[in-house]
N, CA, C and O atoms as a printed pandas DataFrame, in Angstrom:
     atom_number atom_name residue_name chain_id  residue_number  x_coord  y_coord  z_coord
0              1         N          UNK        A               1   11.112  -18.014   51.465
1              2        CA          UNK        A               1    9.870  -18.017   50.740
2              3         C          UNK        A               1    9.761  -16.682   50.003
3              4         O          UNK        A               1   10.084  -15.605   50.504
4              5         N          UNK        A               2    9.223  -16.867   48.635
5              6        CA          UNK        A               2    9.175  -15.724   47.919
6              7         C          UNK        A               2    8.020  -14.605   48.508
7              8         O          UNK        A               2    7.682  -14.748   49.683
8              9         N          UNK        A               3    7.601  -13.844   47.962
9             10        CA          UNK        A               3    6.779  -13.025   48.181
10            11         C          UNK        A               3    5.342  -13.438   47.349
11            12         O          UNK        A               3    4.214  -12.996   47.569
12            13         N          UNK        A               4    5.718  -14.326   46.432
13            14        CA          UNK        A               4    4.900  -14.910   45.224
14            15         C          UNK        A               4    4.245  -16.071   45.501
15            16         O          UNK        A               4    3.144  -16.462   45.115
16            17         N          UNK        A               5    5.212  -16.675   46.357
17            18        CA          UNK        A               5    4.625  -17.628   47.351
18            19         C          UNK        A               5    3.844  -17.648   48.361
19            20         O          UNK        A               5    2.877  -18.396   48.498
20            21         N          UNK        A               6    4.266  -16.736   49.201
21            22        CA          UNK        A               6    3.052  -16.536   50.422
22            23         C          UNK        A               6    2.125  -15.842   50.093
23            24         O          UNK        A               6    1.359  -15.582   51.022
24            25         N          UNK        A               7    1.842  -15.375   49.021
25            26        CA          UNK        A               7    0.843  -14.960   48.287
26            27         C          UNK        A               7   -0.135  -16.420   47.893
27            28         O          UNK        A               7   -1.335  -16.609   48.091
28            29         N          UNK        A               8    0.726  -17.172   47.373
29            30        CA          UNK        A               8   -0.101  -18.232   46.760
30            31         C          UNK        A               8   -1.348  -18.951   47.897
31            32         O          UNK        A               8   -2.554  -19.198   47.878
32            33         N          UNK        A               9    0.032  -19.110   49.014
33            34        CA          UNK        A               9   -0.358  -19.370   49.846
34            35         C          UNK        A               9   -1.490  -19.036   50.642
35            36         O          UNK        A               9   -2.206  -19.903   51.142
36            37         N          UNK        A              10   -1.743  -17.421   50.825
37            38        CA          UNK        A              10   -2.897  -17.064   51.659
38            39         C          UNK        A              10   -3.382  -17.289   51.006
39            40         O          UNK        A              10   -4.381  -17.817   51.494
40            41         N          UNK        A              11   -3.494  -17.280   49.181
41            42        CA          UNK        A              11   -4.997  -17.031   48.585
42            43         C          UNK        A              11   -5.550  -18.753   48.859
43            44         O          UNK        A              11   -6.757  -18.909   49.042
44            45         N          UNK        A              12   -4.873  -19.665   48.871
45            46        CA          UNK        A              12   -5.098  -20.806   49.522
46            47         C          UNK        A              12   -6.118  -21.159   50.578
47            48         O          UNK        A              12   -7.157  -21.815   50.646
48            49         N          UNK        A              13   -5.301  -20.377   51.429
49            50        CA          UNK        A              13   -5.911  -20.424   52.756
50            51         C          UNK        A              13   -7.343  -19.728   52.592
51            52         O          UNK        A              13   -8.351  -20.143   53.163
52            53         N          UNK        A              14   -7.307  -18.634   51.753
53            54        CA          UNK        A              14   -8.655  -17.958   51.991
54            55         C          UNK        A              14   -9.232  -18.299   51.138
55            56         O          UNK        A              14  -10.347  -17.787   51.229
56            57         N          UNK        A              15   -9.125  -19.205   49.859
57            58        CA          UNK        A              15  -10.471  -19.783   49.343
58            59         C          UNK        A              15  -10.998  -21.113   50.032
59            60         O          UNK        A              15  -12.075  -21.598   49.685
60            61         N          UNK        A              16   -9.956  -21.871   51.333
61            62        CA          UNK        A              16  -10.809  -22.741   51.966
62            63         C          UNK        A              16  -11.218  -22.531   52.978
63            64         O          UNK        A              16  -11.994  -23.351   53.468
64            65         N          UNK        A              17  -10.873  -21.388   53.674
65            66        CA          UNK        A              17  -11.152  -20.920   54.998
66            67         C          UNK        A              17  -12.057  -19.439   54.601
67            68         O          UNK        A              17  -12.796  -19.327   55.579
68            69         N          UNK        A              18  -12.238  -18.736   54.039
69            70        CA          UNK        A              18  -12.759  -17.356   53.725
70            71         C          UNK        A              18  -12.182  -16.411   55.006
71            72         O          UNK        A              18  -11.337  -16.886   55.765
72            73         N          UNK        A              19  -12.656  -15.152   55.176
73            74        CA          UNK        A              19  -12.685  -14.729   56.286
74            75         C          UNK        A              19  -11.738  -15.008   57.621
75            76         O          UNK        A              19  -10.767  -14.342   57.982
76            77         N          UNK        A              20  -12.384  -16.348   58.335
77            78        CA          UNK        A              20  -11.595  -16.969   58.934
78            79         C          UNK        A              20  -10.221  -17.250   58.884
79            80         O          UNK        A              20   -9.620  -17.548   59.916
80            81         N          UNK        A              21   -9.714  -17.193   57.905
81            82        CA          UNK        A              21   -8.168  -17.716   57.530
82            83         C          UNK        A              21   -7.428  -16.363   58.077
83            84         O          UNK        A              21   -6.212  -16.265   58.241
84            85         N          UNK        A              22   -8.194  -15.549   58.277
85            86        CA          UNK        A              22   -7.090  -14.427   59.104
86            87         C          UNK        A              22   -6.735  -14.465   60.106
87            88         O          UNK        A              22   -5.577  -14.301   60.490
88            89         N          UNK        A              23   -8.409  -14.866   61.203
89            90        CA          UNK        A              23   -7.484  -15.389   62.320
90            91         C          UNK        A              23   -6.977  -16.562   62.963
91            92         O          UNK        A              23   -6.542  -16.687   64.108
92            93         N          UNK        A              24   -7.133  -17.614   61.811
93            94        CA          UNK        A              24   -6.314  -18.767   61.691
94            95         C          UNK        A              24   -4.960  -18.517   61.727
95            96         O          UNK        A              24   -4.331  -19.240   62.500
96            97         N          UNK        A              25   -4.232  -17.556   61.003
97            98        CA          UNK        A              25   -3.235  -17.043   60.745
98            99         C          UNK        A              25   -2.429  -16.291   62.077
99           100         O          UNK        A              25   -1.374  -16.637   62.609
100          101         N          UNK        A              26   -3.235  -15.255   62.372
101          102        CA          UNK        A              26   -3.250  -14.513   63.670
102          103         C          UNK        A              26   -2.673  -15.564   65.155
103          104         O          UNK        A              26   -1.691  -15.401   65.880
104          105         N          UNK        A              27   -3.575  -16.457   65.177
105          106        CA          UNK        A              27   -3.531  -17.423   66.324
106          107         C          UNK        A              27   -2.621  -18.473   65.539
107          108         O          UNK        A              27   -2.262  -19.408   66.255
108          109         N          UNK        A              28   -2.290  -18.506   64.571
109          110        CA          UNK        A              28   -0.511  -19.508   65.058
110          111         C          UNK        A              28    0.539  -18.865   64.683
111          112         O          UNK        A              28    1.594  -19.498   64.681
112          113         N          UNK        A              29    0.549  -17.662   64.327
113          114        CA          UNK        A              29    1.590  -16.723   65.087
114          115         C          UNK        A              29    1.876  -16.124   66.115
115          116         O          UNK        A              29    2.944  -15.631   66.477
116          117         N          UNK        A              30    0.307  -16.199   66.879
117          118        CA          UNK        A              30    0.875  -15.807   68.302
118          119         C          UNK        A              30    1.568  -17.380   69.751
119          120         O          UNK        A              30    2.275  -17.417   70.758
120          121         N          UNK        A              31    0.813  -18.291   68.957
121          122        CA          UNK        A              31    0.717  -19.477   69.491
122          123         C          UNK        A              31    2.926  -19.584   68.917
123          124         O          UNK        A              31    3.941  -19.436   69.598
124          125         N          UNK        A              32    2.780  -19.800   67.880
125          126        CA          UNK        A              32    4.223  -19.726   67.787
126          127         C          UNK        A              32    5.157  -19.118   68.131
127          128         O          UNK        A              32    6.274  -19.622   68.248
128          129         N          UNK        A              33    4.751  -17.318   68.478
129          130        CA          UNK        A              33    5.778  -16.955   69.152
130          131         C          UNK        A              33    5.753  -17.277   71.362
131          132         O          UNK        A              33    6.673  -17.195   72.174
132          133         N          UNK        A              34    4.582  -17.550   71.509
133          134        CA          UNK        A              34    4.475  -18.032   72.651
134          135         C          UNK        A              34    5.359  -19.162   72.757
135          136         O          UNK        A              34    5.610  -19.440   73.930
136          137         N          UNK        A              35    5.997  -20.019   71.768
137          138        CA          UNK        A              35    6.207  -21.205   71.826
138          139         C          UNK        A              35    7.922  -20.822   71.858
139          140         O          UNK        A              35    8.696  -21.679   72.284
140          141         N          UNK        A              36    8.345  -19.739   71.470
141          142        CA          UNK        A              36    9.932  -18.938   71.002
142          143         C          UNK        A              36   10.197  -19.586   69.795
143          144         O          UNK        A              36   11.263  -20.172   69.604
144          145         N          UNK        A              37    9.144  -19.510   68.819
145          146        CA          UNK        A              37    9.358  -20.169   67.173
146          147         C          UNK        A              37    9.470  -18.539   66.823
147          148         O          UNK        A              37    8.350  -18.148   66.492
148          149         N          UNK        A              38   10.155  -17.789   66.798
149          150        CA          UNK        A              38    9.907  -16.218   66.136
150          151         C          UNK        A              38   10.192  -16.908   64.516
151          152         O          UNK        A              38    9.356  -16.459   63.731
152          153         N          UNK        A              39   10.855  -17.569   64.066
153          154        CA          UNK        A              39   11.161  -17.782   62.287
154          155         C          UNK        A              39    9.608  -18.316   61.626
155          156         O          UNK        A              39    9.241  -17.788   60.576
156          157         N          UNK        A              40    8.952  -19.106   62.115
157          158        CA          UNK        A              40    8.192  -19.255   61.722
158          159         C          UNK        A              40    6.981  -18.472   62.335
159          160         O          UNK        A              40    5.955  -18.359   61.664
160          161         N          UNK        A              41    7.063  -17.954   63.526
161          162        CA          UNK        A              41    5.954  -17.001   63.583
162          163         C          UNK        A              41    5.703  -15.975   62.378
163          164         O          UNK        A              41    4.651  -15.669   61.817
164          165         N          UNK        A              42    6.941  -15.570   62.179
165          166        CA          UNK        A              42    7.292  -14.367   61.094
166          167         C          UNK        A              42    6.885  -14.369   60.003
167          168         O          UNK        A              42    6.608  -13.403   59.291
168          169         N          UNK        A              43    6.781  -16.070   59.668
169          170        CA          UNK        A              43    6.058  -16.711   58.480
170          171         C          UNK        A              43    5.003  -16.529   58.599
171          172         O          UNK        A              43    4.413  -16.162   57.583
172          173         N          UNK        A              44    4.346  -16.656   59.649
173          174        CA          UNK        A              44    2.323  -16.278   59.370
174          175         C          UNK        A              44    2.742  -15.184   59.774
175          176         O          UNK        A              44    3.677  -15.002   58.995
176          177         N          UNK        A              45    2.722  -14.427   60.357
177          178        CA          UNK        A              45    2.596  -12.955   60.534
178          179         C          UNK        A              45    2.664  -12.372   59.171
179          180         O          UNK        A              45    1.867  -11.435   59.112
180          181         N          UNK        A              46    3.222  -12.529   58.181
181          182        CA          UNK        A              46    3.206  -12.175   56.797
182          183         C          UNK        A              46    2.320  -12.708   56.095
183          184         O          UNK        A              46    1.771  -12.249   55.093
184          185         N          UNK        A              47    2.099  -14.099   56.824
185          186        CA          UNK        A              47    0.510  -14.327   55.896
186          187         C          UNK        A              47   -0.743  -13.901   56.537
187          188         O          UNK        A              47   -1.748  -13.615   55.886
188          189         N          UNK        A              48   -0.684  -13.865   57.670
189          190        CA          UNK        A              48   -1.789  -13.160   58.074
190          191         C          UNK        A              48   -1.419  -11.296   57.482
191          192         O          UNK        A              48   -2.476  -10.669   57.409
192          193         N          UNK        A              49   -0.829  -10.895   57.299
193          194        CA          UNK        A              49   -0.987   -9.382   56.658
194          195         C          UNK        A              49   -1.430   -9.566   55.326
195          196         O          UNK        A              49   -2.542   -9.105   55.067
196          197         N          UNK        A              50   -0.721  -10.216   54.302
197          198        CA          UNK        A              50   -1.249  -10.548   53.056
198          199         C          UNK        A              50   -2.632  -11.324   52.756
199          200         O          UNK        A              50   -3.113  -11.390   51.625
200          201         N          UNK        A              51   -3.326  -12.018   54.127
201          202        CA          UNK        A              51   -4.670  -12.082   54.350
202          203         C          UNK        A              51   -5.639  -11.500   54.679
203          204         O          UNK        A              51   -6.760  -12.002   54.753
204          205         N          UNK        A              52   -5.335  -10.294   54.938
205          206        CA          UNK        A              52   -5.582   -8.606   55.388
206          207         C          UNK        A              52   -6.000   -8.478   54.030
207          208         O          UNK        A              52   -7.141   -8.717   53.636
208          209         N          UNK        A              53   -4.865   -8.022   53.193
209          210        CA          UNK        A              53   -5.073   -7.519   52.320
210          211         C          UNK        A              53   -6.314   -8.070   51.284
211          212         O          UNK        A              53   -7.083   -7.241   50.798
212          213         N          UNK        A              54   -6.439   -9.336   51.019
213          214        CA          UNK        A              54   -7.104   -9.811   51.015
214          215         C          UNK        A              54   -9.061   -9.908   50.909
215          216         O          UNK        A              54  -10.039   -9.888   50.161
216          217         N          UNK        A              55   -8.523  -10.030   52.449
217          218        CA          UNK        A              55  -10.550  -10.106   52.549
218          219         C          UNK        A              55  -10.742   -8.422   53.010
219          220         O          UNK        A              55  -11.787   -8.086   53.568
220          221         N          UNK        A              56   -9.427   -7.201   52.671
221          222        CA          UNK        A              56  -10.294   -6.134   52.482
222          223         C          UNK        A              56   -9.659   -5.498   50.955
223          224         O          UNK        A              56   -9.311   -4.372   50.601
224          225         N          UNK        A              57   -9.705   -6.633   50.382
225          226        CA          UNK        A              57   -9.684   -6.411   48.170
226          227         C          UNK        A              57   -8.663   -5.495   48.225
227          228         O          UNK        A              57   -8.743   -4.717   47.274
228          229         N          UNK        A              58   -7.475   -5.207   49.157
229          230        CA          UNK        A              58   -6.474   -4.177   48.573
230          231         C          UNK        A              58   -5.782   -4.714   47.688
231          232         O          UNK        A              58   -5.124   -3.959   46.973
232          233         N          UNK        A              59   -5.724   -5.922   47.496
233          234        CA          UNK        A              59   -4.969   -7.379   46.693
234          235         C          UNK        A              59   -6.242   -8.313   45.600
235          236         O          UNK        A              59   -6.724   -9.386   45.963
236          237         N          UNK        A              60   -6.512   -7.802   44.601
237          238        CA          UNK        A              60   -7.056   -8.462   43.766
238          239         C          UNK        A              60   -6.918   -9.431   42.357
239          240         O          UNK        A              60   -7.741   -9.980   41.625
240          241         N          UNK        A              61   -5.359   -9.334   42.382
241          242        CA          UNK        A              61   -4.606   -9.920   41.049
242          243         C          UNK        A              61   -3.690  -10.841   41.566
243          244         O          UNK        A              61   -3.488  -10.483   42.726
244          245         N          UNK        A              62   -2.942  -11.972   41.284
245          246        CA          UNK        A              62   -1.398  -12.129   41.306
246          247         C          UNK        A              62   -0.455  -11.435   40.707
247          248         O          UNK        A              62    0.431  -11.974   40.044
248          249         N          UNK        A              63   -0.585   -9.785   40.935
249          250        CA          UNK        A              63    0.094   -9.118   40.344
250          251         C          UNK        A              63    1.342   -9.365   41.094
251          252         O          UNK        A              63    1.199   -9.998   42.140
252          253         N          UNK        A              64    2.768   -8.924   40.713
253          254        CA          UNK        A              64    4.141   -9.173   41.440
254          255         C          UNK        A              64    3.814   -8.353   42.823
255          256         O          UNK        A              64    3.003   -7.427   42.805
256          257         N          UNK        A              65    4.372   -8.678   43.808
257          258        CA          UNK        A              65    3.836   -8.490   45.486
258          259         C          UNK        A              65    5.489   -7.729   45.601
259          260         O          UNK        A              65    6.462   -8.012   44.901
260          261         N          UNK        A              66    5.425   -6.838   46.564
261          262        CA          UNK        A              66    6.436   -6.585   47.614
262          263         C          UNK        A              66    6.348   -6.660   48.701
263          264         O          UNK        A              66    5.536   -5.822   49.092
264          265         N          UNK        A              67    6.863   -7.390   49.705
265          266        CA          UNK        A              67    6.562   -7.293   51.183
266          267         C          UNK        A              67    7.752   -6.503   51.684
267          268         O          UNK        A              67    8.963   -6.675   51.549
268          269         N          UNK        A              68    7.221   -5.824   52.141
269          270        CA          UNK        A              68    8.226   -4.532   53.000
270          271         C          UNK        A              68    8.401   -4.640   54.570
271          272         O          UNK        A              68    9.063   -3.798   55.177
């Protein structure tokens, strides 16, 4: 998944969930790594950070993203 993508993605999540979609995010990455899914935990764990960013406006454009 691109970086452009899970971008798309949270902003997704957080115009139908607001707020909430963080720890929507939060709780099925921990639920997933409880489960020994680490590949897809890893996947929300990045969307829950880029949902961070988010609902505290450090991210206000679809400008090009780097995830580090």
């Amino acid at each position: 998944m691109t970086a452009e993508v899970a971008y798309e993605i949270a902003l997704e999540l957080f115009g139908a969930h607001g707020i909430k979609a963080v720890g929507i995010a939060e709780r099925a990455a921990d639920r997933l790594e409880a489960e020994g899914d680490a590949h897809r935990a890893c996947v929300w764990r990045v969307l829950h950070a880029i949902l961070g960013d988010i609902a505290a406006r450090r991210i206000t454009s679809p400008a090009p993203t780097t995830l580090h």
